[in-house]
C-alpha positions in Angstrom: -18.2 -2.5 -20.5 -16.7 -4.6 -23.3 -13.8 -6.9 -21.8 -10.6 -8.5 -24.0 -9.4 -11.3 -21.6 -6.2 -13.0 -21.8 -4.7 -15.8 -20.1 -2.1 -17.5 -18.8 -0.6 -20.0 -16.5 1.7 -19.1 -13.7 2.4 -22.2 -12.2 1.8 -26.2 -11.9 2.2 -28.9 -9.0 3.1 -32.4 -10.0 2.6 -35.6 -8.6 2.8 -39.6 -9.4 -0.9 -40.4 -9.6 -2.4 -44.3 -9.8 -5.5 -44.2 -11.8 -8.6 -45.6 -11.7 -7.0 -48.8 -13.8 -4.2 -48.9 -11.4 -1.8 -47.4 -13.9 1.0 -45.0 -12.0 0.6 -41.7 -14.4 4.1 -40.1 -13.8 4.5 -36.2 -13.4 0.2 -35.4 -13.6 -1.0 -32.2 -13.1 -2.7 -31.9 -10.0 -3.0 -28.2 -9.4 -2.7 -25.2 -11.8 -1.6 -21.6 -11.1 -3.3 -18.9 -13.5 -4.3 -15.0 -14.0 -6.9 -13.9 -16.2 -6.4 -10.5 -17.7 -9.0 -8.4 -18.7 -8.8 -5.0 -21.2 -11.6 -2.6 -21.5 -12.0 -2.4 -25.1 -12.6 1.5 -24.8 -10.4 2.9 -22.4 -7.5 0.5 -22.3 -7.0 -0.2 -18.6 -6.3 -3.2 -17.5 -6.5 -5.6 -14.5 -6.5 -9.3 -13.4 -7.5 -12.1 -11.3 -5.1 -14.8 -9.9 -6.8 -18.5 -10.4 -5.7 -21.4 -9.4 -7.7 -25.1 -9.9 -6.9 -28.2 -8.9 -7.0 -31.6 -11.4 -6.7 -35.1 -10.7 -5.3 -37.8 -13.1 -7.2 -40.4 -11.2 -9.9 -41.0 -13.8 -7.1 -40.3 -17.3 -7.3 -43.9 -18.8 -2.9 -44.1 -19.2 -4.1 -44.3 -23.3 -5.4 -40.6 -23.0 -2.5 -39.3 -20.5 -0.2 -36.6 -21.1 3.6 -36.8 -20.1 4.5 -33.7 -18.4 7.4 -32.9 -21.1 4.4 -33.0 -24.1 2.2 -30.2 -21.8 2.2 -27.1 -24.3 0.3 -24.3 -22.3 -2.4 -23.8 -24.5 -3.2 -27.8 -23.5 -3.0 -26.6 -19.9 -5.2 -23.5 -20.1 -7.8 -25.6 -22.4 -8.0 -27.7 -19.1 -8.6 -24.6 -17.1 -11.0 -22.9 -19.3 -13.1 -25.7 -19.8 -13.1 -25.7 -15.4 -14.0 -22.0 -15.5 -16.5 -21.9 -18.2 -18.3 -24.8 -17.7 -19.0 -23.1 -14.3 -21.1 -19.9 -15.3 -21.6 -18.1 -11.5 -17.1 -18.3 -11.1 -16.8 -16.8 -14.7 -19.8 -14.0 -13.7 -17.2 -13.5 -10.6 -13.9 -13.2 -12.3 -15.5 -10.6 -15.0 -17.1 -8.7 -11.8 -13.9 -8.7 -9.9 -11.8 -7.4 -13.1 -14.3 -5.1 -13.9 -14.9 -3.5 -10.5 -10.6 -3.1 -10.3 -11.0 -1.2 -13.3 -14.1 0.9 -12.1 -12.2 1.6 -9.4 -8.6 2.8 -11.0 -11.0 5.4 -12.4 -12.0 7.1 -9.3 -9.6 9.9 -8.3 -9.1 11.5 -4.8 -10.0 15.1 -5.2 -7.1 17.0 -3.4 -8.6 20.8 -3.9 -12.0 20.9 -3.2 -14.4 23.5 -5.9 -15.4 25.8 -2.8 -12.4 26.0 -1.0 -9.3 23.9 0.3 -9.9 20.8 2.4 -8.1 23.0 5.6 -11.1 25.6 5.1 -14.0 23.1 5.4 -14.5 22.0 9.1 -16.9 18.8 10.2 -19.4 20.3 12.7 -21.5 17.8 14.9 -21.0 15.1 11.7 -21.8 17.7 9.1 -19.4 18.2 6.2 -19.2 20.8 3.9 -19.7 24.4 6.5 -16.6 26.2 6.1 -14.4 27.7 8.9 -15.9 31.1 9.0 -19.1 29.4 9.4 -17.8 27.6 12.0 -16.6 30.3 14.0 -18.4 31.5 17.0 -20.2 34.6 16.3 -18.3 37.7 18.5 -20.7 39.4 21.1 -20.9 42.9 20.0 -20.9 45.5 22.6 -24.1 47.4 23.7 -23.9 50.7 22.5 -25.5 51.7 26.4 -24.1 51.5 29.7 -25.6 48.8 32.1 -27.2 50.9 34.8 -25.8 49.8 38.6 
């Protein structure tokens, strides 16, 4: 199935963080908030996974650090895309769990059943699928002779 993802970031937790050079790094990310949606390119359905991926500032030299007010999202989900992709088995997972939500908005629930309505198809000792009239104990026809006393 051919997949269009999108993404997008749905929240962020802040904190003061000291560094490794004992700089205090005002405002750094330390855990992101994301969904990944995914579009299959023929049918159009759509689904998505909820992320979310923690960070630590601890080893940004202050030089490299970026104040809070500067974050654009695309900066953010760079940060989170380089987590996901440069960890092959969660990406598999996240394409597998879209997918399968999709596979599975395909399936309908058949209400009226080809042979007959659901309320004319009986379960017999675990066996589906023998209708009511089979189902039915068989009447005991008379004998056509008397029962000699």
């Amino acid at each position: 199935m051919a997949m269009t993802y999108e993404w997008s970031v749905s929240g962020l937790r802040r904190r003061n963080q000291v560094n490794t050079a004992g700089d205090t790094l005002e405002n750094a990310i330390v855990q992101t908030y994301w969904k990944c949606v995914g579009t299959d390119d023929v049918t159009g359905d759509t689904a998505e996974f909820p992320g979310a991926t923690p960070f630590t500032a601890v080893n940004v030299p202050a030089g490299e650090f970026t104040a809070f007010a500067d974050l654009t999202e695309d900066t953010v989900l760079g940060w989170i895309r380089n987590y996901v992709d440069n960890d092959p088995t969660y990406w598999a997972h996240i394409q597998e769990r879209i997918a399968k939500q999709i596979d599975e908005r395909q399936i309908e629930d058949v209400a009226d059943l080809p042979w007959g309505s659901p309320s004319d198809v009986a379960v017999i000792d675990g066996d589906p699928g023998v209708t009511a009239e089979q189902a039915a104990p068989e009447e005991e026809t008379p004998d056509a002779t008397p029962d000699p006393e």
